[in-house]
Every structure is written in C-alpha cells, then in structure tokens.
MDAnalysis code that builds the backbone (N, CA, C; Angstrom):
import MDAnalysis as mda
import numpy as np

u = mda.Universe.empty(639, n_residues=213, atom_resindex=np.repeat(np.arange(213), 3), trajectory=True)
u.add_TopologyAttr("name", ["N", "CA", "C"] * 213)
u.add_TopologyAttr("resid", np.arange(1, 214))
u.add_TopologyAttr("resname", ["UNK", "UNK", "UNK", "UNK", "UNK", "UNK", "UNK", "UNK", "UNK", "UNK", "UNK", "UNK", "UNK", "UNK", "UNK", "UNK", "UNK", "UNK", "UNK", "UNK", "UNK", "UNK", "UNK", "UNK", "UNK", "UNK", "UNK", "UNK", "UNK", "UNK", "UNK", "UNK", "UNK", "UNK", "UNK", "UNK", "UNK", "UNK", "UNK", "UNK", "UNK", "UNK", "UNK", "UNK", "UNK", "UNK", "UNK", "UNK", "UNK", "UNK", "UNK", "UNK", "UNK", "UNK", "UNK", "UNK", "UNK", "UNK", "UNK", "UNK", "UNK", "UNK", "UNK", "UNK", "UNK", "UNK", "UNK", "UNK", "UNK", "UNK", "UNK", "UNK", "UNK", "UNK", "UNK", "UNK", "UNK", "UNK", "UNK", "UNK", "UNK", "UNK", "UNK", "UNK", "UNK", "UNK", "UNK", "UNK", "UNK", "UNK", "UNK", "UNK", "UNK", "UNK", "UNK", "UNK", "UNK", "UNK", "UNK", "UNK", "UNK", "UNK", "UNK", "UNK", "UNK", "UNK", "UNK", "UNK", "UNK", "UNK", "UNK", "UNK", "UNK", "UNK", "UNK", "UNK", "UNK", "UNK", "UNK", "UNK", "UNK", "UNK", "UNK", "UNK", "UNK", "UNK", "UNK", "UNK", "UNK", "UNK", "UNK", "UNK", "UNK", "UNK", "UNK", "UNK", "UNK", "UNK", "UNK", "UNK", "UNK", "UNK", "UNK", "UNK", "UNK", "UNK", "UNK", "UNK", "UNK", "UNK", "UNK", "UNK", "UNK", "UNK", "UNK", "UNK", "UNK", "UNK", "UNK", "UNK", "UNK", "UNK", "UNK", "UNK", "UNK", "UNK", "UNK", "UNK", "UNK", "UNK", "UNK", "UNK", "UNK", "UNK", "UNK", "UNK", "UNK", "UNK", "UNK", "UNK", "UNK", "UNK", "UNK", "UNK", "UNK", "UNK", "UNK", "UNK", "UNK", "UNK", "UNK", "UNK", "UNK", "UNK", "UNK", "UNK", "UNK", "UNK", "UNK", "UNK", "UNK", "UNK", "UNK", "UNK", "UNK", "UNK", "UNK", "UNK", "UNK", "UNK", "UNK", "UNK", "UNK"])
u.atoms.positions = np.array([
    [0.809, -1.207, 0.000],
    [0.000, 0.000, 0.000],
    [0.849, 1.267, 0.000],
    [2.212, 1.210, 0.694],
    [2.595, 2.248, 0.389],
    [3.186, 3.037, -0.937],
    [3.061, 2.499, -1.878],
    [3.161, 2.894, -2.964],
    [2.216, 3.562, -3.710],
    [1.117, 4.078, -2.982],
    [-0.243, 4.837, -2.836],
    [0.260, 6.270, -3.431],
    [1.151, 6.550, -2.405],
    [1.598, 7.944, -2.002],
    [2.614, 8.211, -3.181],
    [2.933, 7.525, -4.474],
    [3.908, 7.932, -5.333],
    [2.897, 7.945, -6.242],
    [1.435, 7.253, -6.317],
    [1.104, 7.191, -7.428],
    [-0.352, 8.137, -7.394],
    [-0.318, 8.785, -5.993],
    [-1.695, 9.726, -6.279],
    [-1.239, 11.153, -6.774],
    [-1.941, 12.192, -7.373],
    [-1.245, 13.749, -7.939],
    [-0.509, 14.348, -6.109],
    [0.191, 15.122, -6.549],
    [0.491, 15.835, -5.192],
    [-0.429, 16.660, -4.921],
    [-1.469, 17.185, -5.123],
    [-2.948, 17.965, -5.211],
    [-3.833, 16.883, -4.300],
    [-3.721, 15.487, -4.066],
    [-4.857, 15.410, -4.214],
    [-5.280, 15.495, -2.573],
    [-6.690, 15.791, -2.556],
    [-6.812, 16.360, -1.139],
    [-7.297, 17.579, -0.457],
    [-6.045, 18.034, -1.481],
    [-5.929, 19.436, -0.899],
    [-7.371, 20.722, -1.667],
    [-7.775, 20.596, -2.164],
    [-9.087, 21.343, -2.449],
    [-9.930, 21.505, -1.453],
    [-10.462, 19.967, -0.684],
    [-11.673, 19.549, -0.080],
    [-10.811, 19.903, 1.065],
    [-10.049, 19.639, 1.481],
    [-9.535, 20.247, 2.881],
    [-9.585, 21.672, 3.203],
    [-9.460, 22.430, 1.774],
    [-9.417, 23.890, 2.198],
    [-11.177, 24.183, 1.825],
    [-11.880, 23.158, 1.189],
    [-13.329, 23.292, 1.331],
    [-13.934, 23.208, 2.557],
    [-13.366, 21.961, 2.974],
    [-14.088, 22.127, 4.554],
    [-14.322, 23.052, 5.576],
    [-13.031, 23.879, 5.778],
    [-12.741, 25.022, 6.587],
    [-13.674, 25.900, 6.171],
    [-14.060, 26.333, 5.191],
    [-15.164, 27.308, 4.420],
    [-16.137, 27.109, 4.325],
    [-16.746, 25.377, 4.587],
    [-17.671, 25.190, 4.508],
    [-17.835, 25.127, 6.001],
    [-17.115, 25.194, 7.117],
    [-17.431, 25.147, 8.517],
    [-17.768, 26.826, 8.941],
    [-16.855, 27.374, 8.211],
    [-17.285, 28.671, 8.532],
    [-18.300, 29.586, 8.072],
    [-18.748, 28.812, 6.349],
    [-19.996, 29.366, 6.221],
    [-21.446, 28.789, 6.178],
    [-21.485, 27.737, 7.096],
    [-22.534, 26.989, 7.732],
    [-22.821, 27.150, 8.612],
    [-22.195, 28.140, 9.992],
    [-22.208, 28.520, 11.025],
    [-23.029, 29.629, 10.664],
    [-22.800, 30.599, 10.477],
    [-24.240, 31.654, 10.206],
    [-25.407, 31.795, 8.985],
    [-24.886, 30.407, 8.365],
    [-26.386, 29.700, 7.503],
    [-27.183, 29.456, 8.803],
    [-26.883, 28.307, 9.669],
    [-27.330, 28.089, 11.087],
    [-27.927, 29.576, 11.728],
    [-27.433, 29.728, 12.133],
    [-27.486, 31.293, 12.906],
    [-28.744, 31.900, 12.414],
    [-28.873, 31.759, 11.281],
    [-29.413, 32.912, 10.784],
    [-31.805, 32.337, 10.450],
    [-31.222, 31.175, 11.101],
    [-32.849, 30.245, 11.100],
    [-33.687, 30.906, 12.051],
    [-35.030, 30.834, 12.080],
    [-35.998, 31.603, 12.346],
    [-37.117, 30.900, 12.905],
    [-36.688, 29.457, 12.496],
    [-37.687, 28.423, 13.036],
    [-37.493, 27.307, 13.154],
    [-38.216, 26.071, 13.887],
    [-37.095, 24.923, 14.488],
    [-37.181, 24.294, 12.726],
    [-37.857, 24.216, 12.121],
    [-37.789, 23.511, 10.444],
    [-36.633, 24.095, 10.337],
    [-36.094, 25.158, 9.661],
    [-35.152, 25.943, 9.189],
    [-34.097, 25.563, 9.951],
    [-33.730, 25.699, 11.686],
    [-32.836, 24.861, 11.651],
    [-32.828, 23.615, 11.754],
    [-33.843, 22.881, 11.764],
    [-33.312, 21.511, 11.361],
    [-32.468, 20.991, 9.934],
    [-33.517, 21.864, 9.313],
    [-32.784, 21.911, 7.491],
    [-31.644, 22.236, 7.202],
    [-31.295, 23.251, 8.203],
    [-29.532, 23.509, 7.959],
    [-28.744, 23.167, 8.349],
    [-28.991, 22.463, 9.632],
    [-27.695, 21.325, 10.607],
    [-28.023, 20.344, 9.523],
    [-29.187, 19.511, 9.128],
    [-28.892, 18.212, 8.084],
    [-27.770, 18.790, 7.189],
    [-28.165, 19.889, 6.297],
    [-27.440, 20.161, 5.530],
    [-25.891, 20.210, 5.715],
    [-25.954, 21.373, 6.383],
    [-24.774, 21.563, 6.975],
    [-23.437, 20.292, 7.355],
    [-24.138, 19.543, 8.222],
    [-23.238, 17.964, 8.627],
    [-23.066, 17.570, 7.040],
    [-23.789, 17.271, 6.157],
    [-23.728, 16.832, 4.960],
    [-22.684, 17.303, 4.286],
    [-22.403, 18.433, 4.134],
    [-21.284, 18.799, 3.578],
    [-20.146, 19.085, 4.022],
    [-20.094, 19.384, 5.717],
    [-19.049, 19.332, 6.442],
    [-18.450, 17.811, 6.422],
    [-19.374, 16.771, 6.602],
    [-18.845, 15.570, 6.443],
    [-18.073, 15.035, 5.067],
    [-18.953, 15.233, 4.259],
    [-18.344, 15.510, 2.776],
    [-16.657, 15.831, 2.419],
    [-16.464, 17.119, 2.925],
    [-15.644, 17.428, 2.469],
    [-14.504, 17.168, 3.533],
    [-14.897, 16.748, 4.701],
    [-13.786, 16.960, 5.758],
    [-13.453, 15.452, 5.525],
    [-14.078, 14.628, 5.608],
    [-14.113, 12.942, 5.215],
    [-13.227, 12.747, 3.715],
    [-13.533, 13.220, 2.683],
    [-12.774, 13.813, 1.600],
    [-11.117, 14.197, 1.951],
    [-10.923, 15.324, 2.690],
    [-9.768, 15.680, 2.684],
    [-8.960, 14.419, 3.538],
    [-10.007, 13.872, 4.569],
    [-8.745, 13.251, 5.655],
    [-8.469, 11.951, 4.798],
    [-9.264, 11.130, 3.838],
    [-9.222, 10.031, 3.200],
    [-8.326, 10.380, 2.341],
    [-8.032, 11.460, 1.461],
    [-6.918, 11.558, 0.215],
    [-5.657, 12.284, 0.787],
    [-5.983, 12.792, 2.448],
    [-4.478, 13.580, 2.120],
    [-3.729, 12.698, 3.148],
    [-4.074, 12.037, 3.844],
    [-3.691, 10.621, 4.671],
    [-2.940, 9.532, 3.881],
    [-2.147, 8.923, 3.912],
    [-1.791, 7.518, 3.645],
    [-1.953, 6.603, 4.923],
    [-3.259, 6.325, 4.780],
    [-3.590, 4.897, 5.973],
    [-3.592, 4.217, 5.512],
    [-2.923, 3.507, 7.118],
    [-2.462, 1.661, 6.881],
    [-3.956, 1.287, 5.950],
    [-3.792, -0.345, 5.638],
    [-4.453, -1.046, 4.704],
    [-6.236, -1.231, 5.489],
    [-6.417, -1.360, 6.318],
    [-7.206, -1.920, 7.152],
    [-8.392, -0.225, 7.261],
    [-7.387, 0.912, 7.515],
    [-7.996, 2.141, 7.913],
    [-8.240, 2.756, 6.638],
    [-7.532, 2.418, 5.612],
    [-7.492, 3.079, 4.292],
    [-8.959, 2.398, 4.125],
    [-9.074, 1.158, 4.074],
    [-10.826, 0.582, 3.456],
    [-11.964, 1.433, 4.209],
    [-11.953, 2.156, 5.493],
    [-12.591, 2.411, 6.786],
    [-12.675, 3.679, 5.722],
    [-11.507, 4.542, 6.015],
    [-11.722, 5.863, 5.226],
    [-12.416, 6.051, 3.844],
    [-12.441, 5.090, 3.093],
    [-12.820, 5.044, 1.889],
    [-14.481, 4.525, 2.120],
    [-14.714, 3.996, 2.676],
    [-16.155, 3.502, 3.019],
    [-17.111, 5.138, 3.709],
    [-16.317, 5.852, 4.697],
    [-16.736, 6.884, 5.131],
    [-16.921, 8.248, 4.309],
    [-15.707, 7.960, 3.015],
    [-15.430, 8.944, 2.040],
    [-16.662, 9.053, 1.262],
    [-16.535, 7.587, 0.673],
    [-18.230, 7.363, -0.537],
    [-19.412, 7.595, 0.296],
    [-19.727, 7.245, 1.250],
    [-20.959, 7.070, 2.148],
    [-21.402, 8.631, 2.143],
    [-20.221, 9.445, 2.319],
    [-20.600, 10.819, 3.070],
    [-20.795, 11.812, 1.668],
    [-20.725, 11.080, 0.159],
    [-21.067, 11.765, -0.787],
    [-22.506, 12.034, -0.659],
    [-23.511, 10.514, -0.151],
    [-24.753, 10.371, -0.061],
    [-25.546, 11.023, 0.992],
    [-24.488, 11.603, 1.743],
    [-25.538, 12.091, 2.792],
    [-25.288, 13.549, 2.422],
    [-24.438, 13.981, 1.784],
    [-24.161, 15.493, 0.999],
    [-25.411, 15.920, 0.254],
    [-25.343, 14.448, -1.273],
    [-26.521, 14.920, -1.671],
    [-27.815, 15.066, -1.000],
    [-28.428, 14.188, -0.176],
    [-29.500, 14.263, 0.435],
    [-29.854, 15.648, 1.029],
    [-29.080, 15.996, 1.774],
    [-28.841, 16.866, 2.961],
    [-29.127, 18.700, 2.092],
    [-28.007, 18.429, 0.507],
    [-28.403, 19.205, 0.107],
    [-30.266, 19.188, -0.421],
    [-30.512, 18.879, -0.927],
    [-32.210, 18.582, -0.984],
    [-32.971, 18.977, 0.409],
    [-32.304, 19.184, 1.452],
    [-33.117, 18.650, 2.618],
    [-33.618, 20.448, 3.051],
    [-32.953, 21.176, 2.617],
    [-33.903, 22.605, 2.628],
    [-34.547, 22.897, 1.663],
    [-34.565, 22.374, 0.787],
    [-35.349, 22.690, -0.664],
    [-36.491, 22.624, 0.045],
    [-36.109, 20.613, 0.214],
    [-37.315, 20.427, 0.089],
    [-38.952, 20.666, 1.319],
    [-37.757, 20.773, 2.634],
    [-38.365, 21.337, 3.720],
    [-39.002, 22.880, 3.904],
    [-38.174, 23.451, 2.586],
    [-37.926, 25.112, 2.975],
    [-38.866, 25.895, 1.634],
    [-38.447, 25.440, 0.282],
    [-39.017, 25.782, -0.416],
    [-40.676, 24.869, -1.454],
    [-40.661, 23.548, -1.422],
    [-41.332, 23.071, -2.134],
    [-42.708, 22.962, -1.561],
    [-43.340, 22.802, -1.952],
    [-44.948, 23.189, -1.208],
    [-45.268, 21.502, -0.486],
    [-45.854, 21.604, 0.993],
    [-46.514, 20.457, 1.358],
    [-45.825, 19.087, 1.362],
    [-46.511, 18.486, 1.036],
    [-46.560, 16.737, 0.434],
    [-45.511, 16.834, -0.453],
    [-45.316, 17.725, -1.604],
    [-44.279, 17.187, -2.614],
    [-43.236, 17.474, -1.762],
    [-42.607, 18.269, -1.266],
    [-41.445, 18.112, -0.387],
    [-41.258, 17.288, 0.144],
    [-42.092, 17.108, 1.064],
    [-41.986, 15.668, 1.828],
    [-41.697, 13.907, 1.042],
    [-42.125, 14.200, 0.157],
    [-42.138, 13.136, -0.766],
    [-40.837, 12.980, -1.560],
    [-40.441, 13.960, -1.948],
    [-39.310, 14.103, -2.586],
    [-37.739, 14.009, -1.340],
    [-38.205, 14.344, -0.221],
    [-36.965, 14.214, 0.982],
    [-37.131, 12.441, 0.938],
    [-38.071, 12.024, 1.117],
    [-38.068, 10.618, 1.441],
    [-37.475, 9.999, 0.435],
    [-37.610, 9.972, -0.815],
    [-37.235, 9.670, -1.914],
    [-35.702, 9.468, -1.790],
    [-35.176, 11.068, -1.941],
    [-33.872, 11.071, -1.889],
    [-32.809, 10.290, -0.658],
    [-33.847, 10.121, 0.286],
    [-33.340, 10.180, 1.770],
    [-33.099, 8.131, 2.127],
    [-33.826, 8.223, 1.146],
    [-34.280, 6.488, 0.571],
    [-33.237, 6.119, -0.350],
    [-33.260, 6.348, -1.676],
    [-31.726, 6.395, -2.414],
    [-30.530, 6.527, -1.357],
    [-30.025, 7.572, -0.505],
    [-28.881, 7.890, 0.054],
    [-28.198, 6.857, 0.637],
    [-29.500, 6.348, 1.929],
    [-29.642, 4.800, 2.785],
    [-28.758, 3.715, 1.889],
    [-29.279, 3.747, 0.623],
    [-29.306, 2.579, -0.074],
    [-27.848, 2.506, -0.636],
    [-27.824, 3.703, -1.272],
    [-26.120, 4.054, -1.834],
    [-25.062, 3.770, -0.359],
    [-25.591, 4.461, 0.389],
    [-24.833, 4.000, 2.242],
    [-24.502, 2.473, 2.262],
    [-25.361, 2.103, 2.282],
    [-25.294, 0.354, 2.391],
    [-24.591, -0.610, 1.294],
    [-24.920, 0.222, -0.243],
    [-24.221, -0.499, -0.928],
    [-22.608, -0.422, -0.960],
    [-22.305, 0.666, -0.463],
    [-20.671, 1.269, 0.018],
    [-20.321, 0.412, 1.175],
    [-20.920, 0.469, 1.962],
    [-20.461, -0.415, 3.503],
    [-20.015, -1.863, 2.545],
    [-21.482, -2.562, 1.825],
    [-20.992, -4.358, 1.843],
    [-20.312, -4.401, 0.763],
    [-20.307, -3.463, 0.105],
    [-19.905, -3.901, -1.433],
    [-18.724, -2.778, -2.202],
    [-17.310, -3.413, -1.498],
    [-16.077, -2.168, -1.291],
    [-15.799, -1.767, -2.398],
    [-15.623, -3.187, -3.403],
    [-15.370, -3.589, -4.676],
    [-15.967, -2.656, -5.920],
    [-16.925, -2.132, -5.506],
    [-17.621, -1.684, -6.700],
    [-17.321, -0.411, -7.735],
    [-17.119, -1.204, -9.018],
    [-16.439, -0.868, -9.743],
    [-17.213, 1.069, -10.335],
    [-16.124, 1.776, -10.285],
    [-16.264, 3.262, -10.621],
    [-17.124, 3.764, -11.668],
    [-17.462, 3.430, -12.527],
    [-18.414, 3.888, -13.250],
    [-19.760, 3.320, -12.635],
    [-19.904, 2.393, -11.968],
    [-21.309, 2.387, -11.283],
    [-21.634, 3.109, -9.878],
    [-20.839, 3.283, -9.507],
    [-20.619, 4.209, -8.393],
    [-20.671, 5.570, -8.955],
    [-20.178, 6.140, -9.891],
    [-20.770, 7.258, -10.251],
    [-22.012, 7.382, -10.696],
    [-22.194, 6.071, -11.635],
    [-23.871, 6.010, -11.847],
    [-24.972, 6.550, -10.576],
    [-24.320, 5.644, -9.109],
    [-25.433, 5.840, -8.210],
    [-25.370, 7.292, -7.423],
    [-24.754, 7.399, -7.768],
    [-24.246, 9.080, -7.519],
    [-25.431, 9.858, -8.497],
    [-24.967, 9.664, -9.623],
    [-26.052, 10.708, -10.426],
    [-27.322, 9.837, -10.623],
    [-27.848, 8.736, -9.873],
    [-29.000, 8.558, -9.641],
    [-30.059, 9.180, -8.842],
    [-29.192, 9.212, -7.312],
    [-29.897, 9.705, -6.530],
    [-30.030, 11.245, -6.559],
    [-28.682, 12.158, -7.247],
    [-29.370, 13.322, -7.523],
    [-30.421, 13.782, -8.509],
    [-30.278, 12.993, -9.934],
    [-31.176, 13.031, -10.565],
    [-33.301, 12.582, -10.056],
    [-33.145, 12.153, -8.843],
    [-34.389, 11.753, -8.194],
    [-35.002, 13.583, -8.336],
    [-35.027, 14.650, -9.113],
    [-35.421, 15.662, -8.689],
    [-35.908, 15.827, -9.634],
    [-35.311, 15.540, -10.877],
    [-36.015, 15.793, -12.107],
    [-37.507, 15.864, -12.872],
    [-38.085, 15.012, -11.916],
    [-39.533, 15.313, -11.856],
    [-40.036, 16.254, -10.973],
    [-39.148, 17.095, -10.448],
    [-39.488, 17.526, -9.056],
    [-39.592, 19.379, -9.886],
    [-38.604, 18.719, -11.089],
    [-37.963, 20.928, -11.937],
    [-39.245, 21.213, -11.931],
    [-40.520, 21.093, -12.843],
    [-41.261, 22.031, -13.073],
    [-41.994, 22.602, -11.318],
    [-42.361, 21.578, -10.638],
    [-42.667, 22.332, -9.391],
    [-41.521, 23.463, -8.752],
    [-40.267, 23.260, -8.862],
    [-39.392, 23.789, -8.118],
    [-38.890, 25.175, -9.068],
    [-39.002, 24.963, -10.675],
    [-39.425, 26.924, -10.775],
    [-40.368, 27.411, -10.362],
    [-41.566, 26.565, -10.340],
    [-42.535, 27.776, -10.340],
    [-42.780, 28.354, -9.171],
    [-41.898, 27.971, -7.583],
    [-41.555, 28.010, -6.079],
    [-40.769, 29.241, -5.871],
    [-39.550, 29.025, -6.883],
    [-38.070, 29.393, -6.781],
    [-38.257, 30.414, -7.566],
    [-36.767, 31.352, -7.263],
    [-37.107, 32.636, -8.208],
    [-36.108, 31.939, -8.851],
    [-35.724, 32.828, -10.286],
    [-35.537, 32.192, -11.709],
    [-33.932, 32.365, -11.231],
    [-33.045, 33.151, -10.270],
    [-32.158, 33.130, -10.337],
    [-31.484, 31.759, -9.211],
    [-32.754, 31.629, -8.152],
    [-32.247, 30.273, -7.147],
    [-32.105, 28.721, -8.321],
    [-33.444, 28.872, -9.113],
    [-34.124, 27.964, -9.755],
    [-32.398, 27.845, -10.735],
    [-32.097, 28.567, -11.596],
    [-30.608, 28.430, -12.180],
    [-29.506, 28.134, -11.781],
    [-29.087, 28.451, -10.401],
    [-28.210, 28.494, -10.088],
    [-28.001, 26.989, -9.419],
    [-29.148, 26.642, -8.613],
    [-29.495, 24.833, -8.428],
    [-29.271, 23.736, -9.892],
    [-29.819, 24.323, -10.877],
    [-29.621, 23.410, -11.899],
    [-28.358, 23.633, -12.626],
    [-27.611, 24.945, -12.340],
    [-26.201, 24.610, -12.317],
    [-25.268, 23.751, -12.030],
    [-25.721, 24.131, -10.829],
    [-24.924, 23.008, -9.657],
    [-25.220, 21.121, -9.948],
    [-26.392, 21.431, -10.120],
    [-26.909, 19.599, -10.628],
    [-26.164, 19.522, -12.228],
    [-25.697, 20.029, -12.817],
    [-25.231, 20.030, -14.120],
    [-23.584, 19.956, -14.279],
    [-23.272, 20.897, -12.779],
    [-21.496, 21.080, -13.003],
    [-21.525, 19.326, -12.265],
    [-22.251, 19.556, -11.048],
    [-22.243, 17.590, -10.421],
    [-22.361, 16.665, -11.384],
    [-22.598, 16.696, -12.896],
    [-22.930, 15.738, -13.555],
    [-21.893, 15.442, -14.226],
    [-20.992, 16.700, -14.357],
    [-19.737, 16.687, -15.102],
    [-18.676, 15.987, -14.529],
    [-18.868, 16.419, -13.034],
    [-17.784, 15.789, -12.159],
    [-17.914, 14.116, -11.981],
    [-19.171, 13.393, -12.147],
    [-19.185, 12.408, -11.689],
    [-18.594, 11.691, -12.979],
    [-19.262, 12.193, -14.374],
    [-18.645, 11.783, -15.576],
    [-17.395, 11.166, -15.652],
    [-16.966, 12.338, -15.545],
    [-15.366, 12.601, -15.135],
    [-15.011, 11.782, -14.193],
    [-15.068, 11.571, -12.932],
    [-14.338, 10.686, -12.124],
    [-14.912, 9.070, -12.485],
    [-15.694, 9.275, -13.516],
    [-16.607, 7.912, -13.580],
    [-15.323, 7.225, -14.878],
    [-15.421, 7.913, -15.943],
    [-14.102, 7.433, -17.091],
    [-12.682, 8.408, -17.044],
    [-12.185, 8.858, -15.321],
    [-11.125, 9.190, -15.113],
    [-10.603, 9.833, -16.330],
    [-11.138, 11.018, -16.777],
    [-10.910, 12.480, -17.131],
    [-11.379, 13.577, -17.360],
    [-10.567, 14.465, -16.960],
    [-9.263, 14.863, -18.421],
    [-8.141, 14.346, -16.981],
    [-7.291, 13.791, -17.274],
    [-6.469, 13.073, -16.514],
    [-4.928, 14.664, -17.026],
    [-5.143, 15.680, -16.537],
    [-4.142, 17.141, -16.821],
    [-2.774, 16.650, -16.926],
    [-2.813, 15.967, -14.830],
    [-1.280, 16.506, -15.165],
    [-1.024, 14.964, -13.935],
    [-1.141, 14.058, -14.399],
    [-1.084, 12.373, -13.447],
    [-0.074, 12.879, -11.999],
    [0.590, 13.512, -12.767],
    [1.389, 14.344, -11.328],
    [1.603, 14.855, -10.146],
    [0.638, 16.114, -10.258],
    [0.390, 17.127, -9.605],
    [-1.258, 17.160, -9.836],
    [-1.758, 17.269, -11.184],
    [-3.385, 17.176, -10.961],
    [-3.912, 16.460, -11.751],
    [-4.689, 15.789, -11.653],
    [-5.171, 14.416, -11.829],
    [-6.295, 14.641, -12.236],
    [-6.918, 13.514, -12.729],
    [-8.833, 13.456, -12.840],
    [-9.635, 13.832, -11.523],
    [-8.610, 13.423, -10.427],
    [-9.522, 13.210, -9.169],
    [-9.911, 15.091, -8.469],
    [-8.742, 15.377, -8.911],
    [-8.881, 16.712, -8.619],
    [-9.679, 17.802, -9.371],
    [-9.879, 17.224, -11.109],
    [-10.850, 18.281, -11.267],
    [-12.435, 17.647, -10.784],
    [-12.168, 16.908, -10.484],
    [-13.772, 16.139, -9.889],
    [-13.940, 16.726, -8.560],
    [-12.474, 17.084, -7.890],
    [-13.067, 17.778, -6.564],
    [-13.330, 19.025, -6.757],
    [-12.332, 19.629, -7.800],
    [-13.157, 21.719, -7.658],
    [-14.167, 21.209, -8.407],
    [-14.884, 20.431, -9.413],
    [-16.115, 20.897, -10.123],
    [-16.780, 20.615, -8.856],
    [-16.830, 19.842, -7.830],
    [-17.776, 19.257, -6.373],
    [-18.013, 20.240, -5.780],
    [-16.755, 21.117, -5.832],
    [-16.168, 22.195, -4.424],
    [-17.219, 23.395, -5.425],
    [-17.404, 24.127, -6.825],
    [-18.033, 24.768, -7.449],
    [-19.381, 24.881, -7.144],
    [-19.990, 23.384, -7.783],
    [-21.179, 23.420, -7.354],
    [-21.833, 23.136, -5.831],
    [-21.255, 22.995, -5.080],
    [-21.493, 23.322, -3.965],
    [-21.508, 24.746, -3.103],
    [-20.433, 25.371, -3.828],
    [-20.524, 26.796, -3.608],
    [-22.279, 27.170, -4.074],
    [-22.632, 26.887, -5.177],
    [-23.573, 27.409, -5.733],
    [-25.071, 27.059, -5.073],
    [-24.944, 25.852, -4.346],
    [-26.291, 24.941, -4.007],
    [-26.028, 26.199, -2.604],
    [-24.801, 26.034, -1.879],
    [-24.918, 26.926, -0.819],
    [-25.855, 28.468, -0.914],
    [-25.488, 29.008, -2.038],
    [-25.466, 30.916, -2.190],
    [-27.315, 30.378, -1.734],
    [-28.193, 29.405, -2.736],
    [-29.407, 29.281, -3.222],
    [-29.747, 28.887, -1.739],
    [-28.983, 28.517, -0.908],
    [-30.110, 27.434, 0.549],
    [-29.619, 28.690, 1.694],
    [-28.882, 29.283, 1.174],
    [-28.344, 30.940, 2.474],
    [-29.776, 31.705, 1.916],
    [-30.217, 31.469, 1.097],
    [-31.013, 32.485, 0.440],
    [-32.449, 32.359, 0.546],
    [-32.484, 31.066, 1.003],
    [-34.192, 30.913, 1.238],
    [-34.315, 30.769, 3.151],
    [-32.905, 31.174, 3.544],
    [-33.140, 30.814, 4.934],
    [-33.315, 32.010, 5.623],
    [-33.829, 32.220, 6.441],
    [-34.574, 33.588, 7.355],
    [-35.005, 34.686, 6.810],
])
C-alpha cells in the first residue's frame, strides 16, 4: 500500500480540505441565521452533509492509511457523498417546495442515500463507473421535481441549483471514465472532480443561504 503515495497527484486532497474550513465557517451563520425549528433543522442536516463531505474527503486523500484504515476511510469517504446529496435537498425540500411534494421528494432522496450508504459499507469492490452512476442517480431523483421547483423558486435560485446539478454531472462523468487526466502528477482526474464538487457546492450553498430567514 505504500506505494499509494507515489502514485496519487500531489494535489490530491488538498481542495476539499481547504473546502471544509469554508464550509465550517460558512454553515455557522447559515445556522445562525434560522428563524424556526424547520429551518434549523434543514440547515444542521445540511450543513453535517457537507461538512462531512468534504472533511471525510480531505482526511481520506491527504492521509496515507495503513491497509485496514485506508478501506474504513474510503467507506466513510463514498458514504458521506450520499448524505451530501440528500442533505443538500433537505432545505429545498423542507424550505421551499410546497406540502406533500417536499416531503415526498426528501423521502425519496433520503431512501436512495440509505441505499447508496449500504451499498458502500458491503460492497467495497464496486467498480467506478457504477458508483458514479449511483451518484447521479440519486441526484437526478429531482427531475420530476424541476417544473414544481421553478414555479416556487425565483428564476435566479431555480438556475443556479440546476447549475450546480449540471457542473455535479460533469464531475461524476469525469471521475466515472477518469478524465481529463491534466497533469497524473500534480493534478489528476480526481482533482478536477473535486473543484467541479467544491463549485457546485458553492452554488447549491449561495441558493439554501437564500431561502433561509
């Protein structure tokens, strides 16, 4: 295993590590700034979701753990993609979507996440392009959800979300048939899969600061 550390970019890591810190500091007065126990419930889910995300992220790629902790980290790494996506959904759908369809649509996603969770725990093996598949499965669970969610959203939240679901589609692509593979070196496939992650997450953020208080 230790031959890990010659063959990953010298980058890799380091994005989501300096994501985390930013995402700790600007989830703290997303929090703050709730008005009602929904609202913060919607933003601690959220919030953990992407703090876990990215902090789970940095400690799994910028670590070389033994063989035993490396599988542990990597199980916690994929798992915590699924509770990202969910989590992101989880003010939409609490905060902006009317009634029942919110509710319906959290369960949905919240149902996929579970499932992607579990298939990561038993099944270590599973080969990268289906793992990205279940990745852009469970975010794609919304797509029936667009026409309700413009006509909710103003046209600039409503864009800037389907940005973000669009730059996420690129990234999973990409880490799914490992490229544009830049620089095997220094930056890798894996790394533009983490700024396009680290991008659209910026963006899902601006849209869920924006419907909160």
């Amino acid at each position: 295993m230790n031959n890990r550390k010659f063959i990953k970019p010298l980058l890799r890591g380091y994005f989501h590590e300096w994501m985390f810190f930013i995402s700790v500091g600007a989830c703290i007065p997303l929090i703050a700034n709730s008005t009602n126990s929904v609202e913060l419930a919607a933003t601690i889910v959220y919030s953990l979701g992407v703090c876990m995300m990215f902090g789970f992220s940095a400690l799994y790629h910028r670590v070389d753990w033994r063989a035993r902790l490396l599988i542990i980290m990597r199980k916690l790494d994929h798992s915590a993609i699924f509770i990202m996506i969910a989590g992101s959904f989880t003010p939409i759908c609490l905060l902006v979507l009317p009634g029942d369809t919110g509710i319906q649509l959290l369960f949905i996603i919240w149902v996929i996440a579970g499932i992607g969770i579990l298939q990561t725990i038993l099944f270590t093996q599973t080969p990268r392009l289906i793992r990205a598949g279940i990745y852009l499965v469970a975010g794609y669970m919304a797509i029936p959800y667009l026409s309700v969610m413009f006509s909710v959203m103003s046209v600039t939240n409503f864009t800037l979300t389907a940005a973000g679901g669009t730059i996420y589609t690129f990234g999973a692509i990409g880490y799914g048939f490992k490229f544009p593979d830049i620089s095997p070196k220094y930056f890798g496939y894996h790394e533009v899969f983490h700024i396009l992650v680290s991008i659209a997450a910026v963006l899902h953020f601006i849209v869920i600061y924006s419907i909160v208080g």
